[in-house]
Every structure is written in structure tokens, then in C-alpha cells.
C-alpha positions in Angstrom: 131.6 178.7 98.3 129.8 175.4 97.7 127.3 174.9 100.4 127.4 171.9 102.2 123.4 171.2 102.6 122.4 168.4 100.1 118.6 168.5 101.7 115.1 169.8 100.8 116.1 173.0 103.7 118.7 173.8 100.7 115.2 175.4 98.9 115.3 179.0 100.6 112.0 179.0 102.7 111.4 176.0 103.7 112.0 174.4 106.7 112.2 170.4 108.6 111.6 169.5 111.9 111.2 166.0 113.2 109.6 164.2 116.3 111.4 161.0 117.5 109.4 157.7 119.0 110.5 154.6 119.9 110.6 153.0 116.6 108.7 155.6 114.8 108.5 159.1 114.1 107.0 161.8 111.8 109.1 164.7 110.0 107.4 167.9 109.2 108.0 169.9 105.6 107.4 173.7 106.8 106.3 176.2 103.9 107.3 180.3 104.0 104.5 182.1 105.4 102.2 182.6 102.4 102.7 179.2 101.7 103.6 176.7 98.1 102.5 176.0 94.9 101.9 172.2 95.5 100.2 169.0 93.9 100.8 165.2 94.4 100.2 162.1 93.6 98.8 158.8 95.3 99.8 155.4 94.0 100.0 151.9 95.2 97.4 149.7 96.6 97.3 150.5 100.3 97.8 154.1 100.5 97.0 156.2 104.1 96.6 160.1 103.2 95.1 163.0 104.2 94.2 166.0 102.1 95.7 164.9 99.0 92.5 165.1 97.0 92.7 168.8 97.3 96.3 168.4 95.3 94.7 167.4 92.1 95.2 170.0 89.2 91.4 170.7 88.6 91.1 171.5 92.7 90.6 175.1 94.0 93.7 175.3 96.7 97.0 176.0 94.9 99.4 176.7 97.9 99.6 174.3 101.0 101.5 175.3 103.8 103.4 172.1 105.5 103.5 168.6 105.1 103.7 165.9 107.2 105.3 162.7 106.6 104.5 160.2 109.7 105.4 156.7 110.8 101.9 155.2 112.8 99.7 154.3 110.3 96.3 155.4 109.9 97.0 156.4 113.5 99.9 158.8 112.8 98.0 161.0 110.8 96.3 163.0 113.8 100.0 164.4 113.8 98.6 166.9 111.1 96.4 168.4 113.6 99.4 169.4 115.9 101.1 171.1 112.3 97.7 172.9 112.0 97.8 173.9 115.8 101.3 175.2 115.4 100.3 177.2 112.5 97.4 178.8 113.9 99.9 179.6 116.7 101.9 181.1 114.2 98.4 183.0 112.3 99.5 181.1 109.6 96.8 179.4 106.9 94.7 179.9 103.9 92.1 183.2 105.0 89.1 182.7 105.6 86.2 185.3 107.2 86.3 183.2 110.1 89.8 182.5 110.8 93.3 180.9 109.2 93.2 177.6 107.7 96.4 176.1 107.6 96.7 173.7 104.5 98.5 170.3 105.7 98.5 167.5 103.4 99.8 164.2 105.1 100.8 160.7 103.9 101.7 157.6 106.8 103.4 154.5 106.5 102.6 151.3 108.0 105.5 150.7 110.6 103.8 148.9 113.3 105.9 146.2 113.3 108.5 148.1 114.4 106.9 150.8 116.4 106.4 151.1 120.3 104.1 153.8 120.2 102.0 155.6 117.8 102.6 159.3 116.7 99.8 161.7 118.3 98.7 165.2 117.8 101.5 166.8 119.5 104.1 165.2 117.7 103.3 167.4 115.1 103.6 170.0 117.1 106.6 169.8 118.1 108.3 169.0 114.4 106.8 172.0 113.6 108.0 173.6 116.4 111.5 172.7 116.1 111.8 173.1 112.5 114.9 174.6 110.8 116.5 175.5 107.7 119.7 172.9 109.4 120.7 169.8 106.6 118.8 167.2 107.1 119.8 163.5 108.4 119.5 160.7 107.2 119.0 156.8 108.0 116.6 156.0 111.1 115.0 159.5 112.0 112.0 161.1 112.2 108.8 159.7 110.1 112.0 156.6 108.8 113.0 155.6 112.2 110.4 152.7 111.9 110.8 152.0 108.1 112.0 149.1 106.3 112.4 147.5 103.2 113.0 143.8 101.0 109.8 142.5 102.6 108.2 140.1 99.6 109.3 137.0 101.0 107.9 134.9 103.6 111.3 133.4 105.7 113.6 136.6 104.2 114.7 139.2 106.9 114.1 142.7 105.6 116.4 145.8 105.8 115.8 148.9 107.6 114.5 151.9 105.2 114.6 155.1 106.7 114.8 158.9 105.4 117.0 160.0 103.0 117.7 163.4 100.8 119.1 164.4 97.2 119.8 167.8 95.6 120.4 169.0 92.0 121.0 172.5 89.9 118.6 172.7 87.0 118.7 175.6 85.0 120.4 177.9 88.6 117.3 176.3 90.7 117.7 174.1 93.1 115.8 170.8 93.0 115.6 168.8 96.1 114.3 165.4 97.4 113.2 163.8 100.9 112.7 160.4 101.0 111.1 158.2 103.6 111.5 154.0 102.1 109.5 151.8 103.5 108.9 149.3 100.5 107.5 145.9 100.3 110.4 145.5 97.8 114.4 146.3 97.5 116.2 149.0 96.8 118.9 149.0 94.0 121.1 151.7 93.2 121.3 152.8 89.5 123.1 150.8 88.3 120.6 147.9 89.3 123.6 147.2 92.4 121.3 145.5 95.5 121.9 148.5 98.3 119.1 146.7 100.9 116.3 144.6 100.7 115.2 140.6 101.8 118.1 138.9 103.0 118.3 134.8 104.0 119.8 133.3 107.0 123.3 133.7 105.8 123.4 137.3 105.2 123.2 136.8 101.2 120.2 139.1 99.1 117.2 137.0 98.1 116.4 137.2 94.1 113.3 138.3 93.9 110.5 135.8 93.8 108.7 135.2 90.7 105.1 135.8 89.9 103.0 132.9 91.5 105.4 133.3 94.8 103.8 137.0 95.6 100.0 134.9 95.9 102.5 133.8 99.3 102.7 137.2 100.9 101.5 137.7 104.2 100.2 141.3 105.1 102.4 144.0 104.7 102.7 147.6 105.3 105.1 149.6 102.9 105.5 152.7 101.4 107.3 155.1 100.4 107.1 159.3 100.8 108.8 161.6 99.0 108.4 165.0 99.0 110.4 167.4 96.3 110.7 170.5 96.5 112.0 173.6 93.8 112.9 177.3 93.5 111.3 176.7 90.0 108.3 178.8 88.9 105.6 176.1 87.8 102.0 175.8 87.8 99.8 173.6 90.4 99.1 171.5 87.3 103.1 171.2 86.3 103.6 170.5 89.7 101.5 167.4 89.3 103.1 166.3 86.3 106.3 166.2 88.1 104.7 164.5 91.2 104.1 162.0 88.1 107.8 162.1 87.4 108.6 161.1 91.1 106.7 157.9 91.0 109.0 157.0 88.1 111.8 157.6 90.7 110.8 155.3 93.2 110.4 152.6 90.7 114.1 153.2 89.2 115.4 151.7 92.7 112.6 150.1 94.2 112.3 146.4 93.0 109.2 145.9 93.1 107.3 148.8 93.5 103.7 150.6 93.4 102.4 147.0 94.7 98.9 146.3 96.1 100.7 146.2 99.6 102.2 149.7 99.4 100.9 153.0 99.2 103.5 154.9 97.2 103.2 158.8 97.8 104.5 162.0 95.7 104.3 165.7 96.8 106.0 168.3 94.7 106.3 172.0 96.6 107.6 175.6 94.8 109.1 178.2 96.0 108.4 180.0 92.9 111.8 182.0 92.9 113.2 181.5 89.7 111.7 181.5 86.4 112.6 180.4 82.8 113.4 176.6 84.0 111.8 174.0 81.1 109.4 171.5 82.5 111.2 168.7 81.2 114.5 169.4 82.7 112.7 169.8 85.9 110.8 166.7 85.2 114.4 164.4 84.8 115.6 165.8 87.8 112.9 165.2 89.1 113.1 160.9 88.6 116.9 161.1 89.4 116.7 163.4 92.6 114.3 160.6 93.9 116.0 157.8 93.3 119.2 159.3 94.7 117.2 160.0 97.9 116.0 156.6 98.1 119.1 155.0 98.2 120.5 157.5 100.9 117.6 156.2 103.0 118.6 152.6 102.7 122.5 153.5 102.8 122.4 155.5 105.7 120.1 153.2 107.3 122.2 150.3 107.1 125.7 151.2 107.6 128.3 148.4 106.8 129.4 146.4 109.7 
């Protein structure tokens, strides 16, 4: 029987949890017990992290054991402290003589404009605490219920951007995509069809504006998270490489993309259950799996009239 679950739960082990604000939100990536293989990568101009620099290939922590992908800012990254409470909770973390130390990578965007409160330490809890192995949702939920999108031009009105998920078989392993688009730009399927972005008063898309119009921009704050996740047996330093592959993914459907006003995120996560899947299939996936999630985001958050 086919399943039915098209989400990042559809990697055995890992589970998703989300915590709902008014007009913002975080979602919670939940790792088995001893934990992933992970890596990542940061790009954009106007990135807000935490722990990522502990991703990097040459860095001593392979496995991490949630992540946390928050709406709030700078502010909404205190939410990883809640994960790391419910962890401990859990005795959960990487061993230490003097106690668990649960390894949470986090990555915010900038939905302020939208939000009407700020995530907080225990809205990380209680993702983590209500995490399941469920299909995910998509359009305006957890860490995308603030997000939006087509925001380059001064006068346009943007979309919304939300969170969105994509699965694929490479090789008998699952490789899955969750996607939260927030970008200063718009998102295209494919095809290069307009799915969401800027549009004028009437209702009709915006073309994009032409170099010496982006000098125009007011502040911004955009980004977009993914996090992918397969059964694949790969290294910390192939899962950079395909965290590399990601970013290629967002620009595929992201027009523009990886400006100075966003802060463009990749994590890649293993399960390590299967073995003998090349690199660069994974790696194709990989870009497509992305992009498909990306424009479930946008679709899902702006339903036709």
C-alpha cells in the first residue's frame, strides 16, 4: 500500500511538532534518541542562527538531535532552549561527565511584520512536546504562519509564504523536504509559472524590477528554511555537500534569491538506514525535493479564491 504521508515524518525516526502564535509560530524537527548525522549551510545576507557553526564538516559534533525552525526573529530563537528543556526531560543529548547535552541547531525568520507576539522559550517546549510521526500541513502553520513572500518592490503587496513539504524514492530511501518561504523574492514553479510573489493594485504579478530598482528597497526580513531529511547512509561532510545542493533548490523557485535582505538556511539530517545510495542521486533529489516544497508553501498558503 502506498502511504499517504508526503512529509519529512515519512523518514522513520523522526518526528514534527509545532507551536501556533498569533501570526507566528516555530516548528520543531525531532531526531531518534541517539540522535542524526547532520550538517548545514548558511547563505544570504541577513541570516539569524544558532549552532550552525558546529554543522561545518571539519567540526567535532556529527549528530544533532532536533531542529528548530522559528518565526520571531532574533527573538524566536530562545525557542531552542525550551527543545533543550524537553530533551533533558526526556535524558536525551550528547554525554557529557556532567550531564546530557541536547544538540539543537536553530535558524529564525524575520516575520515581525506580521507577528503579534514573539515565540519564547516554552514554545519550544511544547513543539517538542507535541511532536509526532502525523503528515505534516502545510500553508500558514507553525514557524510559516507569519511568512511571506514577492517583497522587492516598494508599492507591490506581497504573498503569504508559509510551510511546505516534498518527498522522493532514491535508490529505496526516502528523501524528504520541509520548507518554511519567507523570501524577499517570488516563487515560480518549475516551469518558471509565477505561483506567489509582489502583486499591484489590480491583483496582476509585478515583473521583477531591474538592477538599479533593488538600490529602492526598504528593509526587509526574508528567508527561507529548509530542512531535508534521508534514510541514506552519508557522512557529516556528504551531508554538507547536499545542504549545498538545497540552496540550489531554493534558487530554482525563488526569484530572486540568497539576497543581502535574506538569510537563506539549509539543514540536511540522516537516519542512516539504508546504504549503497550514490551521492549524486541523493544530491538531485536533493534540489528537486526543495523546490517542490517551496512551492507547496506558497500554494498551500494562498489558496485560490
Amino acid at each position: 500500500m502506498t502511504s499517504t504521508n508526503h512529509s519529512l515524518t515519512a523518514i522513520d525516526g523522526l518526528t514534527v511538532g509545532h507551536w501556533q502564535g498569533k501570526g507566528t509560530g516555530c516548528t520543531v524537527v525531532l531526531c531518534p534518541e541517539t540522535g542524526c548525522i547532520a550538517s548545514g549551510s548558511v547563505r544570504g545576507g541577513a541570516p539569524g542562527t544558532r549552532e550552525t557553526a558546529l554543522l561545518e564538516p571539519a567540526k567535532t559534533i556529527e549528530r544533532v538531535h532536533a531542529l528548530l525552525l522559528t518565526g520571531g526573529s532574533a527573538f524566536g530563537l530562545i525557542a531552542a532552549h525550551g527543545v533543550m528543556d524537553y530533551l533533558l526531560e526526556q535524558e536525551r543529548g550528547f554525554a557529557t561527565p556532567y550531564g546530557r547535552v541536547p544538540i539543537v541547531p536553530a535558524a529564525a525568520i524575520f516575520d515581525l511584520g506580521l507577528a503579534q507576539e514573539k515565540p519564547t522559550l516554552s514554545s519550544g517546549y511544547e513543539a517538542a512536546k507535541h511532536a509526532s510521526s502525523n503528515p505534516i500541513g502545510s500553508g500558514r502553520i507553525g514557524a510559516g504562519s507569519g511568512a511571506s513572500c514577492g517583497k522587492y518592490v516598494l508599492g507591490g503587496t506581497p504573498a503569504f509564504g508559509g510551510l511546505g513539504s516534498a518527498l522522493v524514492d532514491v535508490a529505496g530511501a526516502n528523501v524528504a523536504a520541509l520548507a518554511v518561504c519567507n523570501a524577499l523574492g517570488d516563487i515560480v514553479d518549475r516551469d518558471g509559472k509565477f505561483v506567489a510573489g509582489a502583486k499591484d493594485a489590480s491583483g496582476k504579478p509585478i515583473d521583477p524590477p531591474r538592477y538599479p530598482h533593488f538600490a529602492e528597497l526598504a528593509f526587509g526580513g526574508n528567508t527561507t528554511l529548509v530542512v531535508v531529511a534521508t534514510e541514506a547512509v552519508i557522512s557529516k561532510r556528504d551531508a554538507h555537500m547536499l545542504a549545498d545542493s538545497a540552496h540550489i533548490g531554493i534558487a530554482h523557485v525563488t526569484r530572486p534569491s540568497h539576497t543581502p535582505h535574506d538569510g537563506d538556511t539549509c539543514f540536511v539530517l540522516s537516519t542512516e538506514k539504508i546504504t549503497g545510495v550514490p551521492l549524486l542521486a541523493l544530491s538531485v533529489a536533493v534540489q528537486e525535493v526543495v523546490s517542490q516544497a517551496i512551492v507547496n508553501a506558497a500554494r498551500a498558503a494562498n489558496p485560490s479564491p
